[in-house]
PyMOL Python script that loads the backbone (N, CA, C, O; Angstrom):
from pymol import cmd

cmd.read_pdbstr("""\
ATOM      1  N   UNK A   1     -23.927 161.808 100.501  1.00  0.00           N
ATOM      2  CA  UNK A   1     -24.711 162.309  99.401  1.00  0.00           C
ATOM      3  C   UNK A   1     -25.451 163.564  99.828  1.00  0.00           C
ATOM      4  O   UNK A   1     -25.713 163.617 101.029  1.00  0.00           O
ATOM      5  N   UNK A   2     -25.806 164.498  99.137  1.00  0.00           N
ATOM      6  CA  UNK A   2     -26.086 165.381  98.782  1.00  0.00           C
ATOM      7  C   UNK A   2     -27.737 165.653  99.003  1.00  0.00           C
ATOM      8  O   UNK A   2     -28.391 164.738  98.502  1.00  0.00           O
ATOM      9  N   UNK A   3     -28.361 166.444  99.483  1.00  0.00           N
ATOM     10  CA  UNK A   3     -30.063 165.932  99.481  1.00  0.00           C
ATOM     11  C   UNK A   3     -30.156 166.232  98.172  1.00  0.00           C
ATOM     12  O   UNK A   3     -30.875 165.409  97.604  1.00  0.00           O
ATOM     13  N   UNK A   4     -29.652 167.221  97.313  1.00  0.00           N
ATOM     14  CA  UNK A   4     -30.249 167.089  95.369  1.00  0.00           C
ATOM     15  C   UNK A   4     -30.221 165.486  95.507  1.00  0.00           C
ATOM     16  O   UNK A   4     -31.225 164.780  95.414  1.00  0.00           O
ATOM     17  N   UNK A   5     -29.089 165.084  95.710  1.00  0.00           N
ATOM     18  CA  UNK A   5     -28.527 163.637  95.056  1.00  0.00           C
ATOM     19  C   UNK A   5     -29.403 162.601  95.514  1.00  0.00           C
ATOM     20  O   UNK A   5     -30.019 161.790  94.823  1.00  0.00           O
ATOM     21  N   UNK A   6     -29.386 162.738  96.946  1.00  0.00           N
ATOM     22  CA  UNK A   6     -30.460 161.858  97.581  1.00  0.00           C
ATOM     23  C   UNK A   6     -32.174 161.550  96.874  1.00  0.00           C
ATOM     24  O   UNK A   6     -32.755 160.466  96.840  1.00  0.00           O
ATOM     25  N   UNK A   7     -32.646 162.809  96.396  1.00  0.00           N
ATOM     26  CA  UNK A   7     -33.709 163.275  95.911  1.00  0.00           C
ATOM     27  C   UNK A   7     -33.945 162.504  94.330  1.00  0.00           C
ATOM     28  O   UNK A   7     -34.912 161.827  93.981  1.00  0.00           O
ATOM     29  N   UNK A   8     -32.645 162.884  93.490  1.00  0.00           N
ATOM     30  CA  UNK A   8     -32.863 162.113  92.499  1.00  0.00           C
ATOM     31  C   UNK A   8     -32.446 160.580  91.921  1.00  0.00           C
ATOM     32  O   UNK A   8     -32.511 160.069  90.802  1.00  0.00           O
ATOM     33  N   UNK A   9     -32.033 160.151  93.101  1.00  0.00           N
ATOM     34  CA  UNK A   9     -31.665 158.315  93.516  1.00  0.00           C
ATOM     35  C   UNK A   9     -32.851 157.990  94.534  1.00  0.00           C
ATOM     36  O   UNK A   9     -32.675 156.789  94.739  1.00  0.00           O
ATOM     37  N   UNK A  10     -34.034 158.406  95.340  1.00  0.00           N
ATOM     38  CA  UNK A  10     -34.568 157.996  96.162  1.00  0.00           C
ATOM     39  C   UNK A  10     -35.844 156.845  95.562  1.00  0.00           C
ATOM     40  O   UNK A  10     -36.300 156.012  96.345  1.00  0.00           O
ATOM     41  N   UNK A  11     -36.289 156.912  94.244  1.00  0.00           N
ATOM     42  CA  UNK A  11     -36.744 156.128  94.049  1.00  0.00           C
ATOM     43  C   UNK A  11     -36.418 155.193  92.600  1.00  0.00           C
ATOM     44  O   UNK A  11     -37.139 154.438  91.948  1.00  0.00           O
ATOM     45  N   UNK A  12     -35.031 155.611  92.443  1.00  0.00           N
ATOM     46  CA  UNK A  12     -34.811 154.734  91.505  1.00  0.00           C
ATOM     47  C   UNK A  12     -34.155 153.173  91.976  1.00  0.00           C
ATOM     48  O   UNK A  12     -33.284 153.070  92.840  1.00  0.00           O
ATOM     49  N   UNK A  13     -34.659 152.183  91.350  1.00  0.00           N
ATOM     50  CA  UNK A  13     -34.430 150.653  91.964  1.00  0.00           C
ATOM     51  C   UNK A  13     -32.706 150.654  91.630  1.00  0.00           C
ATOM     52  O   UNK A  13     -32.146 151.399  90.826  1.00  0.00           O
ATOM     53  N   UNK A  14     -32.010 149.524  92.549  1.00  0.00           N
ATOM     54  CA  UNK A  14     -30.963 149.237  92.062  1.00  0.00           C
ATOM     55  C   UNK A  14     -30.540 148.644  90.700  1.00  0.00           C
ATOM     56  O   UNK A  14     -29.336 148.573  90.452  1.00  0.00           O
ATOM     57  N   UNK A  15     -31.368 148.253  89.882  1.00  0.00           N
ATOM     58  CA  UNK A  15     -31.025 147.526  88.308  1.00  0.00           C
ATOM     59  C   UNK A  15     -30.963 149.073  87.648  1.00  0.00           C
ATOM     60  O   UNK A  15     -30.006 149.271  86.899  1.00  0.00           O
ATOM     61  N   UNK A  16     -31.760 150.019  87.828  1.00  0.00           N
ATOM     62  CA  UNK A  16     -31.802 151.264  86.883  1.00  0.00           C
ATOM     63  C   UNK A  16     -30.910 152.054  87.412  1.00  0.00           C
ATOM     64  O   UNK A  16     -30.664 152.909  86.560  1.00  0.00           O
ATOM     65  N   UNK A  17     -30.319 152.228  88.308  1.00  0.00           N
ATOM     66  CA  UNK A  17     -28.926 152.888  89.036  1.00  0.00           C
ATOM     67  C   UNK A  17     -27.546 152.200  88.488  1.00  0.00           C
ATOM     68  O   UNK A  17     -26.566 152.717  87.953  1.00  0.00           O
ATOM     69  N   UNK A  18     -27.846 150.805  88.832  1.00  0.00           N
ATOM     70  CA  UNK A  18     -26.548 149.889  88.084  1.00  0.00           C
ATOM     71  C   UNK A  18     -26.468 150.074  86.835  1.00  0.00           C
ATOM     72  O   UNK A  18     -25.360 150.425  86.430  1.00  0.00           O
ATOM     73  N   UNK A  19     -27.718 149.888  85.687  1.00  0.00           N
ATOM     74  CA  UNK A  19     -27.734 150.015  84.267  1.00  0.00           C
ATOM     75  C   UNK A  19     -26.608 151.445  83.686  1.00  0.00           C
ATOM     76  O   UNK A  19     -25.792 151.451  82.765  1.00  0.00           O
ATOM     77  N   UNK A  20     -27.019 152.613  84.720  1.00  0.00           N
ATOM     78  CA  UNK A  20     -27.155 153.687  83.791  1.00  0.00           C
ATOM     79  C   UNK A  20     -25.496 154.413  84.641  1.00  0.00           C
ATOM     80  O   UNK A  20     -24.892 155.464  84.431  1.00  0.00           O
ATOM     81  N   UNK A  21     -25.273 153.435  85.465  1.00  0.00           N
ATOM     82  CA  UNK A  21     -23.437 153.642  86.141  1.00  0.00           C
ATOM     83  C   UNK A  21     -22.656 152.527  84.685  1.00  0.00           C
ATOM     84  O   UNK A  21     -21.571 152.770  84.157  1.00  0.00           O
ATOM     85  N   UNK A  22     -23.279 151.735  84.442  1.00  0.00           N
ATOM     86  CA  UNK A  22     -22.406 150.878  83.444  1.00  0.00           C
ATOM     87  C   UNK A  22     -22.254 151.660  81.937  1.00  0.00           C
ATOM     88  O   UNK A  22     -21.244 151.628  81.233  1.00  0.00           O
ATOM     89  N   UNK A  23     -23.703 152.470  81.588  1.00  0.00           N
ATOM     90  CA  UNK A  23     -23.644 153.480  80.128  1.00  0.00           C
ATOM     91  C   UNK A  23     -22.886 154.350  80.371  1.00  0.00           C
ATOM     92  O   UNK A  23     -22.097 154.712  79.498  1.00  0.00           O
ATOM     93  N   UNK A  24     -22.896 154.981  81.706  1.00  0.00           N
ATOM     94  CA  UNK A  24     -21.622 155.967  82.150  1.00  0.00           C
ATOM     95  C   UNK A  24     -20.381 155.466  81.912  1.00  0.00           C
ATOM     96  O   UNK A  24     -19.694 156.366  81.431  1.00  0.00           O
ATOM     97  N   UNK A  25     -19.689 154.314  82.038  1.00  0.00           N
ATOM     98  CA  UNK A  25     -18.547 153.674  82.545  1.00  0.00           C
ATOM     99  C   UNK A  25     -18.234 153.389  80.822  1.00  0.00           C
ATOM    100  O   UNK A  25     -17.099 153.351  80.347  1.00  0.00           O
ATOM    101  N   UNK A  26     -19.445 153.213  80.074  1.00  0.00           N
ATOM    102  CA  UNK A  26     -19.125 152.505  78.596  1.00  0.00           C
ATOM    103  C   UNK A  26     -18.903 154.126  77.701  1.00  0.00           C
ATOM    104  O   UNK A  26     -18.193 154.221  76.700  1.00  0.00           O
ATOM    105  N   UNK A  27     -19.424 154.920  78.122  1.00  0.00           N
ATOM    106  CA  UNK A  27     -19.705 156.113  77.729  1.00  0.00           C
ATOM    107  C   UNK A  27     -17.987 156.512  77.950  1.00  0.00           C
ATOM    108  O   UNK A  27     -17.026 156.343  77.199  1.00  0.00           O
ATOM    109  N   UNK A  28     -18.069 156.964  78.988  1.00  0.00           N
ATOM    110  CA  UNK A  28     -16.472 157.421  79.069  1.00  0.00           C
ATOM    111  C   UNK A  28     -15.509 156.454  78.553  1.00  0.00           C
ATOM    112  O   UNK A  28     -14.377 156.865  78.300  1.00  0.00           O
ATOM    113  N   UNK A  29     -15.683 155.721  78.439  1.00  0.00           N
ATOM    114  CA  UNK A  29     -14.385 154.534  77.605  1.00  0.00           C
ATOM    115  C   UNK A  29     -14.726 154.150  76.384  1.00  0.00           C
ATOM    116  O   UNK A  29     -14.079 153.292  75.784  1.00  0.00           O
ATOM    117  N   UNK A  30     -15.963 154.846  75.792  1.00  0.00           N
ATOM    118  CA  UNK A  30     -15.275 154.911  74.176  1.00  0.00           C
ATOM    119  C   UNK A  30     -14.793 155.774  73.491  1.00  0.00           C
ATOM    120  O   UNK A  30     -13.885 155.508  72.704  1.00  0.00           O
ATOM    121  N   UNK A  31     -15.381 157.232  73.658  1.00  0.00           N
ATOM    122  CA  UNK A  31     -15.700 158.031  73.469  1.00  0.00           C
ATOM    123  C   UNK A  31     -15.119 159.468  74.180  1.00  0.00           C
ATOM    124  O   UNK A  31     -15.256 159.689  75.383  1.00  0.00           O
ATOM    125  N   UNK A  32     -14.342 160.558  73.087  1.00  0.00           N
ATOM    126  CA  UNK A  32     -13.805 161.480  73.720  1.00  0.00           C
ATOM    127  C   UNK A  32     -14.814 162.802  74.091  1.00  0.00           C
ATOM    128  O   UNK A  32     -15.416 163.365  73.176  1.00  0.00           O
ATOM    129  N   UNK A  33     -14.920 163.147  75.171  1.00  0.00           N
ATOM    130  CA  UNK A  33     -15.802 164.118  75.385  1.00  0.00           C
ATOM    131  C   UNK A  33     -15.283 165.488  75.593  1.00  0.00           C
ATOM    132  O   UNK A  33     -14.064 165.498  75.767  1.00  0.00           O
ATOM    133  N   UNK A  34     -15.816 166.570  75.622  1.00  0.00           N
ATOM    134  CA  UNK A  34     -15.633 168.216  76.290  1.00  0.00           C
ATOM    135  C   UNK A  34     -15.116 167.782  77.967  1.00  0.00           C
ATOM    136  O   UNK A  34     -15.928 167.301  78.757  1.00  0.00           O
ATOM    137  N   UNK A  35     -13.442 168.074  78.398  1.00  0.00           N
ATOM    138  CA  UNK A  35     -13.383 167.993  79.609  1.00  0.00           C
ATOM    139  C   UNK A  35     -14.579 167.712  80.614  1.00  0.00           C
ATOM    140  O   UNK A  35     -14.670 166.637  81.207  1.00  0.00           O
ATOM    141  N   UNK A  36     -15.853 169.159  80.829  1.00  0.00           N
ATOM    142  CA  UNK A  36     -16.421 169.458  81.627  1.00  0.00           C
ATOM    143  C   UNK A  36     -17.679 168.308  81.712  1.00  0.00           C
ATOM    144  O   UNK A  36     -18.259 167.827  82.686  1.00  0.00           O
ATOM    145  N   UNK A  37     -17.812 168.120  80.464  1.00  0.00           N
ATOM    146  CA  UNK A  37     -19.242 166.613  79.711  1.00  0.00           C
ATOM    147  C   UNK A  37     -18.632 165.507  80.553  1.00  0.00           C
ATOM    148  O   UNK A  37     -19.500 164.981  81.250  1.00  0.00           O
ATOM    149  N   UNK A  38     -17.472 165.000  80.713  1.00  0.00           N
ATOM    150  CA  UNK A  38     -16.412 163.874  81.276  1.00  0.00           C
ATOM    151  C   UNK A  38     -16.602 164.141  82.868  1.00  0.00           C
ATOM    152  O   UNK A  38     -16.997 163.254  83.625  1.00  0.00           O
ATOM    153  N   UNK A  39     -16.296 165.393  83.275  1.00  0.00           N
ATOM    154  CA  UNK A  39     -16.180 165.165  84.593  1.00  0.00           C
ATOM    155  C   UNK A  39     -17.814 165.380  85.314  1.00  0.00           C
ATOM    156  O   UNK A  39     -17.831 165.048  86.499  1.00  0.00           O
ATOM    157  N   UNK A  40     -18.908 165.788  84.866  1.00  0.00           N
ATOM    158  CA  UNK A  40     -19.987 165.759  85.171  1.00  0.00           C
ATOM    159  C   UNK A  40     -20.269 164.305  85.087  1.00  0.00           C
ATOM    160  O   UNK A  40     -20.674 163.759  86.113  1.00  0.00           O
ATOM    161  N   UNK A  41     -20.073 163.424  83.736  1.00  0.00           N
ATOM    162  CA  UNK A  41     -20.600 161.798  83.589  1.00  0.00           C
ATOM    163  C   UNK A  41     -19.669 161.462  84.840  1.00  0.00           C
ATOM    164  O   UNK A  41     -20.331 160.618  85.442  1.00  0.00           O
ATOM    165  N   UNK A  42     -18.734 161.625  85.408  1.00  0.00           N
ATOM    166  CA  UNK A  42     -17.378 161.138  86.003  1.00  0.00           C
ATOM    167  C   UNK A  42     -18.444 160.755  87.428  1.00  0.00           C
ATOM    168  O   UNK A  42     -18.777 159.651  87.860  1.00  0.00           O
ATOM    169  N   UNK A  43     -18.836 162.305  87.975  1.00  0.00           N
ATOM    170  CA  UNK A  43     -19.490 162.477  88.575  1.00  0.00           C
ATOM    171  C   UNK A  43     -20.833 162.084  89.535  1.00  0.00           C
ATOM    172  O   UNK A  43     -20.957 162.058  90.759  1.00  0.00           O
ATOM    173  N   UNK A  44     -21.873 161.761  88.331  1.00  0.00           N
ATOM    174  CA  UNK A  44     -22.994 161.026  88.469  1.00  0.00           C
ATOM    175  C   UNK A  44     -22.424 159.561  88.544  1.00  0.00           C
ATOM    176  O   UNK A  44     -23.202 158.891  89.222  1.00  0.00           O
ATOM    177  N   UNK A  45     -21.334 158.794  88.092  1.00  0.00           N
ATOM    178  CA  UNK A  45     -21.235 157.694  88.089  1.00  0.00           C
ATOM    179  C   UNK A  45     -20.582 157.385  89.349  1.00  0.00           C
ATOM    180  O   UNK A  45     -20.825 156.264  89.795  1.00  0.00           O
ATOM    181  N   UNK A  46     -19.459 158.466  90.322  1.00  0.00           N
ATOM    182  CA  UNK A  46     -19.931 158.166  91.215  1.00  0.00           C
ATOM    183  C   UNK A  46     -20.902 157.777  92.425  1.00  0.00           C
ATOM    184  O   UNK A  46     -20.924 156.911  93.299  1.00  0.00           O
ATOM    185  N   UNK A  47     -21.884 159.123  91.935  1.00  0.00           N
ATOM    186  CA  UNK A  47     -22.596 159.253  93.270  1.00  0.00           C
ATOM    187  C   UNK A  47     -23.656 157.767  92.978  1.00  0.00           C
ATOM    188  O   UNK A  47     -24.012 157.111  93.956  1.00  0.00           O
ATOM    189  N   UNK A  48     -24.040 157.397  91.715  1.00  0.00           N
ATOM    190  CA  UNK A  48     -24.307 155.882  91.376  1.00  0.00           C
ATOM    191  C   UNK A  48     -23.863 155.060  92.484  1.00  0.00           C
ATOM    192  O   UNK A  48     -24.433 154.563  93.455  1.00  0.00           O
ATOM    193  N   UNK A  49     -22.344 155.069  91.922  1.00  0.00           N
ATOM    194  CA  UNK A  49     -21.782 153.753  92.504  1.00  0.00           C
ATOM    195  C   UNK A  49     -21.772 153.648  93.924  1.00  0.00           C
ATOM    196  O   UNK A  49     -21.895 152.608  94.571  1.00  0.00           O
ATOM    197  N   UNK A  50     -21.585 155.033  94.446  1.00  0.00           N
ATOM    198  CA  UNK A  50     -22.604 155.290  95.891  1.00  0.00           C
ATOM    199  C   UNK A  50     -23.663 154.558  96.570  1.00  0.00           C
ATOM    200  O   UNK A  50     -23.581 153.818  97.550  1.00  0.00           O
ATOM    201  N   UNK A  51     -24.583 154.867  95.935  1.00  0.00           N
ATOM    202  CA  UNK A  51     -25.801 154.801  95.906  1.00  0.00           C
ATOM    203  C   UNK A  51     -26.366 152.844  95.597  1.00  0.00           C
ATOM    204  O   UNK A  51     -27.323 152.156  95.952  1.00  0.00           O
ATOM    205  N   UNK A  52     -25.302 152.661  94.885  1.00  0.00           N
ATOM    206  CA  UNK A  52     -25.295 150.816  94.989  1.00  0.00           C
ATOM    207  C   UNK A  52     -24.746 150.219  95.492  1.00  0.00           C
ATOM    208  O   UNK A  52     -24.947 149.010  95.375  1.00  0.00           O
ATOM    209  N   UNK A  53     -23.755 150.689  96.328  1.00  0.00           N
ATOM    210  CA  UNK A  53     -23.463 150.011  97.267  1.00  0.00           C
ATOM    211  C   UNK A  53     -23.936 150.344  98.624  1.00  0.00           C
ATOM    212  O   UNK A  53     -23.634 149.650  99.594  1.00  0.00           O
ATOM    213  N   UNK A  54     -24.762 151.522  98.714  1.00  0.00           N
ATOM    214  CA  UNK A  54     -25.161 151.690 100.207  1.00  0.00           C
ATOM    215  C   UNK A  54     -26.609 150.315  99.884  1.00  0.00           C
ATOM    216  O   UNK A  54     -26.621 149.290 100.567  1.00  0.00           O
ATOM    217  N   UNK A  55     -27.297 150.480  99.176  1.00  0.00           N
ATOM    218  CA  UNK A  55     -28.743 149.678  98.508  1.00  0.00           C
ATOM    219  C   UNK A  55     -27.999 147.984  98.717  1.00  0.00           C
ATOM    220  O   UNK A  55     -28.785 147.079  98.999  1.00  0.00           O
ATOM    221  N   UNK A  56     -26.657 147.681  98.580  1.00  0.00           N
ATOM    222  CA  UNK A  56     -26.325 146.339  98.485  1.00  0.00           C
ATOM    223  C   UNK A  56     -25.980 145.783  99.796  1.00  0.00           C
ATOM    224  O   UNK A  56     -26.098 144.625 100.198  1.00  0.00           O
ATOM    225  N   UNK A  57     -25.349 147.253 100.628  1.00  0.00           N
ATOM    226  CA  UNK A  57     -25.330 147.021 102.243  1.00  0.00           C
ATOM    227  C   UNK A  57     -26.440 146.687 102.554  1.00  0.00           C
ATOM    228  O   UNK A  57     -26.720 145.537 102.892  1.00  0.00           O
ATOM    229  N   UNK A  58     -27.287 147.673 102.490  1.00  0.00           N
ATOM    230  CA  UNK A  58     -28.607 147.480 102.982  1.00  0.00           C
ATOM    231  C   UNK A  58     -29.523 145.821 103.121  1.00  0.00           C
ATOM    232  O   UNK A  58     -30.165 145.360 104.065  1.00  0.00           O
ATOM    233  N   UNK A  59     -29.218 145.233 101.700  1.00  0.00           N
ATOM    234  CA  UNK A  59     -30.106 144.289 101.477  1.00  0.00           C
ATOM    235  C   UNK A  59     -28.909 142.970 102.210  1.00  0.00           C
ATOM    236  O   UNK A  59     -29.314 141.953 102.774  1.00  0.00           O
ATOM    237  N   UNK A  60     -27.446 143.321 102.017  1.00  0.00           N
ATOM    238  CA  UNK A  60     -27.214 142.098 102.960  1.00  0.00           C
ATOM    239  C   UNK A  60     -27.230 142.589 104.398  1.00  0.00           C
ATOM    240  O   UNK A  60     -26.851 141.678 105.135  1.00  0.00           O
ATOM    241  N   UNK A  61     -27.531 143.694 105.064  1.00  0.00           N
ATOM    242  CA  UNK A  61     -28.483 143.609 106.584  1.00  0.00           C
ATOM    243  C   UNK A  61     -29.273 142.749 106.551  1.00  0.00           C
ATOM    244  O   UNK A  61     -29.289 141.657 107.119  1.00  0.00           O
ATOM    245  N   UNK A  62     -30.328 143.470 105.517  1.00  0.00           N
ATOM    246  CA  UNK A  62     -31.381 143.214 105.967  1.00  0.00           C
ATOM    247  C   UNK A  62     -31.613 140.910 105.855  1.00  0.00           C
ATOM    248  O   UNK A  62     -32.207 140.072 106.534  1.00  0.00           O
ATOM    249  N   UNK A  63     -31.160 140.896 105.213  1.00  0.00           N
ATOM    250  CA  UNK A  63     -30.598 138.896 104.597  1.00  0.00           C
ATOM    251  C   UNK A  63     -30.182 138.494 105.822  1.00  0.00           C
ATOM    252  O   UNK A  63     -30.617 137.413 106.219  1.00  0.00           O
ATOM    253  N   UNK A  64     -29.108 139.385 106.830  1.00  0.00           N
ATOM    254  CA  UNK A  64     -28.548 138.600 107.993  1.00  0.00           C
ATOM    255  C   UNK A  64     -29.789 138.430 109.112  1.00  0.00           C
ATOM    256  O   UNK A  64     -30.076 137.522 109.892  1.00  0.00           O
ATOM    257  N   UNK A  65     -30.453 139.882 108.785  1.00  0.00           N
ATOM    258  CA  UNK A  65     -31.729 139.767 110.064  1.00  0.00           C
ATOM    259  C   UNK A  65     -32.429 138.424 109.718  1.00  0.00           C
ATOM    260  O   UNK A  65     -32.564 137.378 110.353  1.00  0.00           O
ATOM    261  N   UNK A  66     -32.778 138.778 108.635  1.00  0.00           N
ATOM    262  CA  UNK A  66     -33.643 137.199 108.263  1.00  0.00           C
ATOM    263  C   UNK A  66     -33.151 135.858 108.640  1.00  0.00           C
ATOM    264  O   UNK A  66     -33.570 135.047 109.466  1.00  0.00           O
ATOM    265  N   UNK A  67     -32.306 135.837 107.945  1.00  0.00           N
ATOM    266  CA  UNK A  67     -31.275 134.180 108.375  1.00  0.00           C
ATOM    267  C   UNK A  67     -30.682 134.144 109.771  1.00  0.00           C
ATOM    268  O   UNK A  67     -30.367 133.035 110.202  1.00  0.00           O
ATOM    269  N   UNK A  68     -30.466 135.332 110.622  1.00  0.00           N
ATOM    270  CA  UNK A  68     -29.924 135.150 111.971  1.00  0.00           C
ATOM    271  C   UNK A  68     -28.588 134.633 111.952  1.00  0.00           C
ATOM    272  O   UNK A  68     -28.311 133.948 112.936  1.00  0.00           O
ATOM    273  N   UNK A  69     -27.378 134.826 110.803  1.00  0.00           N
ATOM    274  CA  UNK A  69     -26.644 134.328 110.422  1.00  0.00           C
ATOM    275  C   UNK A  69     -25.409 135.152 109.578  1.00  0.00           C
ATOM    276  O   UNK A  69     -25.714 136.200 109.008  1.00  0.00           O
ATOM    277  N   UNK A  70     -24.117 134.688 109.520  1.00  0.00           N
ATOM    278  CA  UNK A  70     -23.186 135.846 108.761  1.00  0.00           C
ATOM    279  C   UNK A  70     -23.506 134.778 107.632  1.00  0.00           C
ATOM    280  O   UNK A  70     -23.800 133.585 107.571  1.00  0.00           O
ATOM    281  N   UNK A  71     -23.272 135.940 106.694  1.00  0.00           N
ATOM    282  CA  UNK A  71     -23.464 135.527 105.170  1.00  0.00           C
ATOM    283  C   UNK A  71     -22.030 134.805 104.828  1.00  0.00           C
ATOM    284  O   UNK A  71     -21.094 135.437 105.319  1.00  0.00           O
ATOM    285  N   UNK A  72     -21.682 133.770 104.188  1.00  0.00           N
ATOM    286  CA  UNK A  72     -20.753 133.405 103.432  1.00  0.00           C
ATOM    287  C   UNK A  72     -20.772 134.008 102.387  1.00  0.00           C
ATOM    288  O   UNK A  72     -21.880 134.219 101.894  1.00  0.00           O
ATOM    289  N   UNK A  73     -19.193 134.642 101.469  1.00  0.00           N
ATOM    290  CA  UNK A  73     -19.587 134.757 100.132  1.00  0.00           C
ATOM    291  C   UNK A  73     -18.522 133.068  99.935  1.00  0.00           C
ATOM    292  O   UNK A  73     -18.154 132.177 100.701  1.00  0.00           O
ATOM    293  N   UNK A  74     -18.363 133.404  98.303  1.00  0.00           N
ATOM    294  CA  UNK A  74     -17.802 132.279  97.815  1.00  0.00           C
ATOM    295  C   UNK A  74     -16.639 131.786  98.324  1.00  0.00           C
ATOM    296  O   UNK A  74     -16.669 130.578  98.557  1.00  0.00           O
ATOM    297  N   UNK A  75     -15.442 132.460  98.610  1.00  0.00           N
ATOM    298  CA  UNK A  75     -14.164 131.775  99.774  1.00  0.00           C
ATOM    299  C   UNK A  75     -14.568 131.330 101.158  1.00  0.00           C
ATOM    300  O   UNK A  75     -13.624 131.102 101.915  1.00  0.00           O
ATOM    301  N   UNK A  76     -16.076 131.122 101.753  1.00  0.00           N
ATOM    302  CA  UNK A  76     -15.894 130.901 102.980  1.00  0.00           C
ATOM    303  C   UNK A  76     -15.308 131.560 103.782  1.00  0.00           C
ATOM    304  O   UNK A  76     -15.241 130.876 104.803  1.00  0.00           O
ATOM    305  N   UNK A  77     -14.870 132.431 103.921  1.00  0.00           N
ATOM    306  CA  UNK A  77     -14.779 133.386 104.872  1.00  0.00           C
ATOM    307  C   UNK A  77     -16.054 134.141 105.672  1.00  0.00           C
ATOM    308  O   UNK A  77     -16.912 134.581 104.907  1.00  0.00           O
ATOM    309  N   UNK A  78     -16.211 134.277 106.610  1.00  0.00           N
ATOM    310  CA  UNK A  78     -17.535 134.895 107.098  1.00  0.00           C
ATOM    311  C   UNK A  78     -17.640 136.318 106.714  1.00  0.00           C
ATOM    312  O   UNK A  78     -16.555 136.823 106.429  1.00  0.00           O
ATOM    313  N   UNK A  79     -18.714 137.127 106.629  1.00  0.00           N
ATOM    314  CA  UNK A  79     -18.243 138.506 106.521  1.00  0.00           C
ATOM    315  C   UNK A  79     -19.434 139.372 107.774  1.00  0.00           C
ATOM    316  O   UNK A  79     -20.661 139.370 107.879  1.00  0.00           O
ATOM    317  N   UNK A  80     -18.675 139.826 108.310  1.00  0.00           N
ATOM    318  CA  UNK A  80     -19.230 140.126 109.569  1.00  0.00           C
ATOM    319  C   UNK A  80     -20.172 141.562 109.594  1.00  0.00           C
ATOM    320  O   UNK A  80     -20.710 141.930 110.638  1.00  0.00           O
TER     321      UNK A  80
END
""", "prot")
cmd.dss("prot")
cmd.show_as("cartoon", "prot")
cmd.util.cbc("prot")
cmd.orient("prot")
C-alpha cells in the first residue's frame, strides 16, 4: 500500500472497510458505469480488500499470542 492509501485506511475499523468493499462489490454488479468510474471503484475495493486482510492477519497473530496455540478453523486442520 501506498502511504496516500495507508493514510486514508489508518483509522478506519475493519466493519467500515468491509461495509464499504461490499457497496463497492454491489455497486459494480448492478450497475453500468463510465469505464474510468469502474476502474477507480475496481480500485479502492482492492486496496480494501487489502487492507482486511492484513487487519484479519493481524488479529489472528495477535489470538495465537494469547492462546499460545495454532488456531483451528472449521476442517481441523491447524493453520500455522
Amino acid at each position: 500500500m501506498t502511504n496516500q492509501t495507508e493514510k486514508s485506511l489508518e483509522n478506519i475499523p475493519y466493519e467500515q472497510a468491509l461495509a464499504e468493499l461490499e457497496q463497492i462489490v454491489s455497486d459494480l454488479e448492478s450497475s453500468e458505469r463510465p469505464l474510468e468510474e469502474a476502474l477507480a471503484l475496481y480500485e479502492r475495493g482492492q486496496v480494501l480488500a487489502r487492507y482486511c486482510s492484513i487487519l484479519l492477519d493481524q488479529a489472528e497473530l495477535r489470538i495465537e499470542q494469547i492462546s499460545g496455540d495454532q488456531i483451528l478453523p472449521v476442517d481441523g486442520e491447524a493453520i500455522s
